[in-house]
C-alpha positions in Angstrom: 13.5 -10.8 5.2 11.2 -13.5 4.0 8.6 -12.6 1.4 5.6 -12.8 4.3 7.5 -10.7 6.7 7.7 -8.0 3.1 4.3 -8.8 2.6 2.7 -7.8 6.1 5.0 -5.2 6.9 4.4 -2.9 3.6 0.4 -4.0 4.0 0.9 -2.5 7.6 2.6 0.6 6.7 0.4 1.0 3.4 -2.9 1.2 5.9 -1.0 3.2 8.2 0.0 5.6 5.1 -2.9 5.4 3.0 -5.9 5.2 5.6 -4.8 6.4 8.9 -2.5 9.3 8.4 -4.8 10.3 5.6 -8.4 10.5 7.6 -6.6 12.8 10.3 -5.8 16.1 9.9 -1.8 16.8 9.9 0.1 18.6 7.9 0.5 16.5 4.9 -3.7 16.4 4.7 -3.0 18.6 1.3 -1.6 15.8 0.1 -4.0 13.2 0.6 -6.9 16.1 -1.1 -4.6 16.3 -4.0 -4.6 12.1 -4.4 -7.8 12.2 -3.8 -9.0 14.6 -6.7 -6.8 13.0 -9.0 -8.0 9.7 -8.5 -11.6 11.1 -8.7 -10.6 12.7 -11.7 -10.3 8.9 -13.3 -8.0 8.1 -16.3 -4.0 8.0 -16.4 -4.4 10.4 -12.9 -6.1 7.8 -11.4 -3.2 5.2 -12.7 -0.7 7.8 -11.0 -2.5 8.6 -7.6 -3.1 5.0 -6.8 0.2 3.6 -6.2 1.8 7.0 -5.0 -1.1 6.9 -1.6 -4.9 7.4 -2.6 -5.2 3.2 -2.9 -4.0 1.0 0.2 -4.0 -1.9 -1.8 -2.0 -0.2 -4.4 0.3 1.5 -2.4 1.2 -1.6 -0.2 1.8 -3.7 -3.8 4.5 -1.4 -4.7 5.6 -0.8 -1.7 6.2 -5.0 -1.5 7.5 -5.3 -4.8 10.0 -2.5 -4.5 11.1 -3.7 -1.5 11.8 -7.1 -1.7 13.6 -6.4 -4.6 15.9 -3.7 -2.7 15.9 -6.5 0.2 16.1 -9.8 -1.5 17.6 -8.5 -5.1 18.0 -11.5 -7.3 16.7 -11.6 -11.1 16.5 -15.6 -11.6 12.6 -16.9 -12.0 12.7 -18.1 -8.4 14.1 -14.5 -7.0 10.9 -12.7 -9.7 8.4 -14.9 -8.2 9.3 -14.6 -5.0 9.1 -10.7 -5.6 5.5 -11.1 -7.1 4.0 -13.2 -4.1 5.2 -10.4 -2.1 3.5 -7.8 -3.7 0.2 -10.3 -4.2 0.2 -10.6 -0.1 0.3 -6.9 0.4 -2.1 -6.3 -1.6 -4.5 -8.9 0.1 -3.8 -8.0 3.2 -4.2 -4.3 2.9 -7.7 -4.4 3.0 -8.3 -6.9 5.7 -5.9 -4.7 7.8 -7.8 -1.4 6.7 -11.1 -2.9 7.6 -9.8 -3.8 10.9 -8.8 -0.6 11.5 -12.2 1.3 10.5 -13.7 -1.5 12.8 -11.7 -0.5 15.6 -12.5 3.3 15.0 -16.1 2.7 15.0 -16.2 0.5 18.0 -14.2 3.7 20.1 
């Protein structure tokens, strides 16, 4: 997979994850309240809630960054970079994606 196609597809499934799934009610909705007073709570909770689901952007970063190095491996300054632009797309596309979504919600 190209680092785009990383970038999109974890800034698709980190809006899907972090925003959708999370504003309805399902099962895993104690989860999301548990993210969500950590990451009120500020501090090192807020450093651990982030990237694990209460932050789109944060979640889809890791999520790009951990996968294209599962995906692409490679450890040379070309592979790292690689792995960083994928992570800095997800993270700037998360919230264009997220807004799109709320958009859509309101417009329903």
């Amino acid at each position: 997979m190209s680092t785009l196609e990383i970038a999109i597809a974890s800034a698709f499934i980190a809006v899907a994850y972090a925003v959708v799934i999370a504003g309805e009610d399902t099962p895993v909705s104690p989860w999301f309240r548990w993210l969500d007073r950590m990451r009120e709570a500020g501090g090192w909770r807020s450093w651990i809630a982030n990237p694990i689901g209460a932050c789109e952007k944060c979640f889809a970063g890791q999520l790009a960054l951990w996968s294209s190095i599962i995906i692409n491996g490679g450890c040379d300054p070309a592979g790292i970079l690689g792995h960083l632009a994928a992570a800095s797309g997800a993270v700037l596309s998360a919230p264009f994606i997220a807004h799109a979504y709320r958009w859509m919600q309101r417009r329903i």
